[in-house]
C-alpha positions as CSV (number, residue, x, y, z in Angstrom):
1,X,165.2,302.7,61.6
2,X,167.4,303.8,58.6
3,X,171.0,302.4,58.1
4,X,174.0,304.8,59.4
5,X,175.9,303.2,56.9
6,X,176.8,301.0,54.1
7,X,178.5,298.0,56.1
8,X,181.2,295.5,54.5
9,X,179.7,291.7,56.3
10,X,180.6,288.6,56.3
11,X,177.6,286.4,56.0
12,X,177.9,282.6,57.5
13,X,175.8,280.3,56.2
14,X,175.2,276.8,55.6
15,X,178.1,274.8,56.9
16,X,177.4,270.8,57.3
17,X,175.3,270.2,60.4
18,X,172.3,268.6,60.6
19,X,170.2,272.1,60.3
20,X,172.5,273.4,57.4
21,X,169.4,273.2,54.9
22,X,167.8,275.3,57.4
23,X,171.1,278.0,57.5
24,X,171.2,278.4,53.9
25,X,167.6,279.3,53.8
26,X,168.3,282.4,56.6
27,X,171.8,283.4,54.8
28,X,169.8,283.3,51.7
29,X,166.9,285.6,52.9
30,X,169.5,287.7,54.9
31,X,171.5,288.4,52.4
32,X,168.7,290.1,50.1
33,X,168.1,292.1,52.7
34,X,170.9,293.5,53.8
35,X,171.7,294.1,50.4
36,X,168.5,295.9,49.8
37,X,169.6,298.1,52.8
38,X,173.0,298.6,51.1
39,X,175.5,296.8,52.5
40,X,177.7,294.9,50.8
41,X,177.4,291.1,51.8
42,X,179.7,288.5,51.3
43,X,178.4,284.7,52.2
44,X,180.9,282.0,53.7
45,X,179.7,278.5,53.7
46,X,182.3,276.9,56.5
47,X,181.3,273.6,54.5
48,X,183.4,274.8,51.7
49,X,186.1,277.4,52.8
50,X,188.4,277.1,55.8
51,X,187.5,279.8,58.5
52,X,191.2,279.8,59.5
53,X,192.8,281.4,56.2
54,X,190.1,284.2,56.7
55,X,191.4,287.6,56.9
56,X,188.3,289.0,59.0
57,X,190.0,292.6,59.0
58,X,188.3,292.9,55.7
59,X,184.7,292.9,57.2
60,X,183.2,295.6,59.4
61,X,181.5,292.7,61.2
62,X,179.6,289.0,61.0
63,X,176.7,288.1,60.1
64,X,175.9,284.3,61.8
65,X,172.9,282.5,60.3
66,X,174.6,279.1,61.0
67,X,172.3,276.8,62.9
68,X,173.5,273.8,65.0
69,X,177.1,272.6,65.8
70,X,179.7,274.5,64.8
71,X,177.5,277.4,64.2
72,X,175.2,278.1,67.3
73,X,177.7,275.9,70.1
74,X,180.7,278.3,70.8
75,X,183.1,277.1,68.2
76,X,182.2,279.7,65.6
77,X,182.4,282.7,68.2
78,X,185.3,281.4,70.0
79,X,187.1,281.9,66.7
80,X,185.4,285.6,65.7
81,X,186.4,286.3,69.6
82,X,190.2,285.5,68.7
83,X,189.5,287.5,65.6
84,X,188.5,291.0,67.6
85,X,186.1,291.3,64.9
86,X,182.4,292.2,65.7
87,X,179.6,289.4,65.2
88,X,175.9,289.0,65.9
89,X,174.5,286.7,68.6
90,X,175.8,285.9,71.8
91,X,179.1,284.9,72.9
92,X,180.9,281.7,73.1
93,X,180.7,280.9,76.8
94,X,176.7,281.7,76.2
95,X,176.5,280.2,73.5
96,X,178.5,276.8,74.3
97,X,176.1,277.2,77.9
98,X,172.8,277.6,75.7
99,X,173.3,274.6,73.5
100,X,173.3,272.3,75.6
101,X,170.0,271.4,77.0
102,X,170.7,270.3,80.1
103,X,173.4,273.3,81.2
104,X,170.8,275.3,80.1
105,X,168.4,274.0,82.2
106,X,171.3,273.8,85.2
107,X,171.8,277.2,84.5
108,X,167.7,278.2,84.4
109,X,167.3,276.2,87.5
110,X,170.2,278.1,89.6
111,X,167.8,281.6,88.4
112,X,164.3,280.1,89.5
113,X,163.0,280.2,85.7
114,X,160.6,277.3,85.4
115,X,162.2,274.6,83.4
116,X,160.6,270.7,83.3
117,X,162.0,268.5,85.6
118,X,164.6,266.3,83.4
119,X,167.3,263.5,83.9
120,X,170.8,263.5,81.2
121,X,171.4,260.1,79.6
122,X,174.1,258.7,77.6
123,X,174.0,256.4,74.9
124,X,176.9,253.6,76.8
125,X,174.0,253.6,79.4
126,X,172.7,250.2,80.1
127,X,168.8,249.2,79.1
128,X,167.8,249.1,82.4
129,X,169.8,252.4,83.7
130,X,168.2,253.8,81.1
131,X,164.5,253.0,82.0
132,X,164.8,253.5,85.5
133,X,165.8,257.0,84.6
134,X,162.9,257.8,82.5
135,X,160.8,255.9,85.1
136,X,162.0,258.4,87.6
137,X,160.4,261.6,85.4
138,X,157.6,259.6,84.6
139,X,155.4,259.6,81.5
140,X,154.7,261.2,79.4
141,X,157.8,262.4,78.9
142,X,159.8,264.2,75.9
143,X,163.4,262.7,75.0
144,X,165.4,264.9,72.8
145,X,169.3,265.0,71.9
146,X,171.0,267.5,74.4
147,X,173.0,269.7,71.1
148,X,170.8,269.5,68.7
149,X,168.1,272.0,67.0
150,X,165.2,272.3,64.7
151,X,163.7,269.4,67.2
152,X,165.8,267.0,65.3
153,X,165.8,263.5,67.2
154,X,163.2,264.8,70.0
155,X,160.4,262.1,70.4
156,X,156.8,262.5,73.1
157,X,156.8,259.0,74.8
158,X,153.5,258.5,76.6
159,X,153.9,254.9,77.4
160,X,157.3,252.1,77.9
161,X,156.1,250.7,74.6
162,X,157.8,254.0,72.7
163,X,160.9,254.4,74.8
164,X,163.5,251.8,73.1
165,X,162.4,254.0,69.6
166,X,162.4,257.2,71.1
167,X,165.8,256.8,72.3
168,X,167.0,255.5,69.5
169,X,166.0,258.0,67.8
170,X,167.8,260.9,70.2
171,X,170.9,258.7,70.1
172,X,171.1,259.1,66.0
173,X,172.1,262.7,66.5
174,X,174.0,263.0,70.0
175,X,175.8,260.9,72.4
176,X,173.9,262.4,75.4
177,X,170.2,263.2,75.9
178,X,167.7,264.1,78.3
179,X,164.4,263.2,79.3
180,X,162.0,265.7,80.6
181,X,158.8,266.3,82.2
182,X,156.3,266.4,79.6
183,X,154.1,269.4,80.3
184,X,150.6,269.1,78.7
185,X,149.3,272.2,77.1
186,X,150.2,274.9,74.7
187,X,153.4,276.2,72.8
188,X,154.7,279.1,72.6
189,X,157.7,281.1,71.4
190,X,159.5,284.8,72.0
191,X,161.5,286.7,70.9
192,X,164.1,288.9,72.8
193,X,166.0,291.0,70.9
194,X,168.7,293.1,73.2
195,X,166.3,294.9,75.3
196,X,162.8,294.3,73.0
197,X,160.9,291.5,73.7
198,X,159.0,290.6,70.6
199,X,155.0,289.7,71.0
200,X,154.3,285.9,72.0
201,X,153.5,283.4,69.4
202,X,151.2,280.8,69.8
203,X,152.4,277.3,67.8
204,X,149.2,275.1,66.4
205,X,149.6,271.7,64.9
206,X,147.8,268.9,63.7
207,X,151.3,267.2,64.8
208,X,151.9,265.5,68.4
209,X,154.2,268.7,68.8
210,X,156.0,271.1,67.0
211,X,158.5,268.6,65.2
212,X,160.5,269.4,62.0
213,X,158.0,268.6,59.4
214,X,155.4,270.9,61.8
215,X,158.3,273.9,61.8
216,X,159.3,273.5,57.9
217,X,156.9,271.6,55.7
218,X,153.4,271.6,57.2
219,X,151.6,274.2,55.8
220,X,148.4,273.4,57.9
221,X,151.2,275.0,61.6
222,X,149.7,278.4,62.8
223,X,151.6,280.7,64.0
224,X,148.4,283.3,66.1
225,X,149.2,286.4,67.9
226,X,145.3,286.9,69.1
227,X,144.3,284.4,71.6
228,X,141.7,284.6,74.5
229,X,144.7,284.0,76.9
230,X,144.2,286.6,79.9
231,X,147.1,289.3,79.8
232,X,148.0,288.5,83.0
233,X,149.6,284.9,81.2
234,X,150.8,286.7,78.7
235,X,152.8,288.9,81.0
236,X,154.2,285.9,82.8
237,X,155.5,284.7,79.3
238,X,157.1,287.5,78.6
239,X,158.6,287.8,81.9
240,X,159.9,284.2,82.1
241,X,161.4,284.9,78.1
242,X,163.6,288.0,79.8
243,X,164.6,286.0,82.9
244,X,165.8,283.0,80.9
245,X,167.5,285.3,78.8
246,X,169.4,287.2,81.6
247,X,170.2,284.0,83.5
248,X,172.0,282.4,80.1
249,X,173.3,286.0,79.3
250,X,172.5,286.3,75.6
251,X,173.3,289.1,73.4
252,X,171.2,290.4,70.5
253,X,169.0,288.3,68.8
254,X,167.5,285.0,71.1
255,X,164.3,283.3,70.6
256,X,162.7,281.5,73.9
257,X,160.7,278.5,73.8
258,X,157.6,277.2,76.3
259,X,155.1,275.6,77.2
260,X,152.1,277.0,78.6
261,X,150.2,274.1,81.4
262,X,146.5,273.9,81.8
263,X,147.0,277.1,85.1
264,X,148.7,279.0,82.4
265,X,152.2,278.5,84.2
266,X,155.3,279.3,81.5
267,X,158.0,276.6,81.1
268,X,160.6,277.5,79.3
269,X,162.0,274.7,76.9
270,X,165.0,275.8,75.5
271,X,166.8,279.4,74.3
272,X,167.8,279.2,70.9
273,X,170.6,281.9,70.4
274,X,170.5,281.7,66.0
275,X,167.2,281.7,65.8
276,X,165.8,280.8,62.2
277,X,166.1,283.9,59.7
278,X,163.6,283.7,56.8
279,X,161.2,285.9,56.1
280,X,158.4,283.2,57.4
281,X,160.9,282.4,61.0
282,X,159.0,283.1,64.2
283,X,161.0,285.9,65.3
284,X,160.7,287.9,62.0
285,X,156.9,286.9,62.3
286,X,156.9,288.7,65.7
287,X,159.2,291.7,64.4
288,X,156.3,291.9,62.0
289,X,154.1,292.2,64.2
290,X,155.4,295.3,66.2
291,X,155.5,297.0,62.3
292,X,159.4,295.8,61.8
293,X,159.9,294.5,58.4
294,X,162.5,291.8,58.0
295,X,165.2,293.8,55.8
296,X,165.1,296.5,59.0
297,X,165.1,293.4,61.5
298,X,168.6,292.4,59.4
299,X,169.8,295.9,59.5
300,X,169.3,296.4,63.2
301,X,170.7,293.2,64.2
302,X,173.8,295.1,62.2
303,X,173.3,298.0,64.0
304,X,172.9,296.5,67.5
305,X,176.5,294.3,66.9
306,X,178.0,297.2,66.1
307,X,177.3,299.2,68.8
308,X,177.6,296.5,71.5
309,X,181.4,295.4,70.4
310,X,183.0,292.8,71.7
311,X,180.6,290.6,72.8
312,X,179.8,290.8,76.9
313,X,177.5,287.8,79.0
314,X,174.8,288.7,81.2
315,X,174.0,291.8,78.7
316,X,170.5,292.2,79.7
317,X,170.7,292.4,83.1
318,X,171.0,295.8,83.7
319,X,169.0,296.6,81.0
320,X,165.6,298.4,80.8
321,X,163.2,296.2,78.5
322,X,160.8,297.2,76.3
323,X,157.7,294.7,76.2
324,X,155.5,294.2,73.7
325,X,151.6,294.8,74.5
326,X,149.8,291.8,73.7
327,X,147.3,292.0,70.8
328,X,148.3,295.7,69.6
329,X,151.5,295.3,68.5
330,X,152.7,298.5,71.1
331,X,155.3,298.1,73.2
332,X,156.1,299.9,77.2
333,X,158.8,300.0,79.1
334,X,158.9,297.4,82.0
């Protein structure tokens, strides 16, 4: 796919949440690229510059590559929304829905996506409140922070011994948590991409799970797109991506996450609506796959914002979508 043309974009990066390490990373890999497509980018770091004194008529559009609060929660898009100015991602009733793990999972629940049985907690809840509610998911179990990313503050509790750590752990970095069925099996991740659904990615780690280190520093994580999985799982993956996707009502770029039990059912884990954007993230490893470089992955997520306008929910639901064929990196219409 070649540009139409040379774009003016405002490129938000960074900011101050806990993944803002993580943002500057994508804004810095998105930026050469869209560069080397020949648009002219302009970063914004909301850690340094006030977003209200902005005069976003200047921009043809915005870029987001901010992970976490602020960026990924509404807050940002509720202010481009005000703006009338184009941006990429979903908008800020999808986006404030999708951050929050347990609306989310309200919200995949209502659509018949398979989602873990969980419980919400809050950090003012008493010690034994607090056990009897993990009690009544049972372990193992998986205790993360409800807003937050990056699996930041997410701990696997297999016995009572863990629990007091593990939720001290999700109460550094959110007021409210959940517990949730721990499903025992293999991870997985897609990504959707308007109406493309990228080729699933299969997550190996030495780690318990796929924790920060095993997503940013562990160099021994695989990341395998040939497996000895039957199709017929594969298609149920793919399926279960689109169907979390259309019941959250994401827009452009999303990446799903699962896990895959021991009968090869799909559970999706979470939607993540600013996926990560390096040149090594799991959604440009997928784009890869299907013989789409990252600079053109940056230029269509351009083109694709500008074309869809003002943001709309529930975008894919009357939508054809284009699978990808597992192992060949084809793709057919569904």
């Amino acid at each position: 796919m070649t540009t139409n043309a040379s774009q003016t974009i405002a490129l938000l990066m960074g900011g101050d949440s806990d993944e803002a390490v993580i943002s500057r990373l994508s804004g810095a890999s998105v930026m050469q690229a869209l560069s080397s497509r020949g648009h002219t980018v302009i970063p914004i770091d909301p850690a340094g510059i006030d977003l209200s004194g902005i005069d976003w008529q200047q921009f043809d559009l915005v870029f987001n590559a901010l992970h976490g609060r602020f960026g990924e929660d509404g807050q940002l898009q509720e202010i481009l929304e005000h703006a009338g100015i184009p941006f990429t991602g979903s908008d800020a009733a999808t986006s404030r829905l999708t951050f929050s793990k347990s609306a989310a999972k309200e919200r995949l629940l209502q659509f018949g996506v398979p989602t873990p049985n969980y419980v919400l907690l809050h950090a003012s809840d008493s010690q034994s409140r607090l056990q009897q509610m993990v009690e009544s998911v049972g372990y193992p179990c998986v205790i993360k922070p409800d807003t937050q990313g990056s699996s930041l503050g997410v701990s696997i509790v297999q016995e009572p011994s863990q629990l007091a750590s593990a939720l001290q752990n999700c109460f550094e970095f959110d007021q409210f948590g959940i517990v949730e069925r721990y499903i025992t099996g293999t991870e997985w991740t897609i990504g959707i991409f308007d109406e493309l659904v990228l080729p699933p990615i299969c997550i190996r780690t030495t780690r318990p799970f796929f924790d920060y280190h095993a997503k940013y520093e562990d160099e021994a994580t695989e990341y395998v797109f040939e497996t000895d999985f039957p199709p017929a799982a594969m298609g149920q993956l793919q399926d279960a991506a689109v169907a979390a996707c259309r019941a959250l009502g994401t827009r452009g770029l999303s990446r799903v996450d699962f896990r895959l039990d021991e009968s090869h059912k799909p559970w999706v884990l979470e939607v993540n609506t600013v996926p990560g954007f390096t040149d090594h993230s799991l959604v440009p490893k997928a784009a890869a796959r299907m013989g789409i470089d990252f600079a053109e992955l940056c230029d269509r997520a351009v083109q694709s914002c500008l074309r869809s306008g003002p943001p709309r929910p529930h975008l894919l639901q009357n939508r054809q979508v284009r699978r990808a064929s597992v192992g060949d990196g084809t793709s057919h219409a569904e």
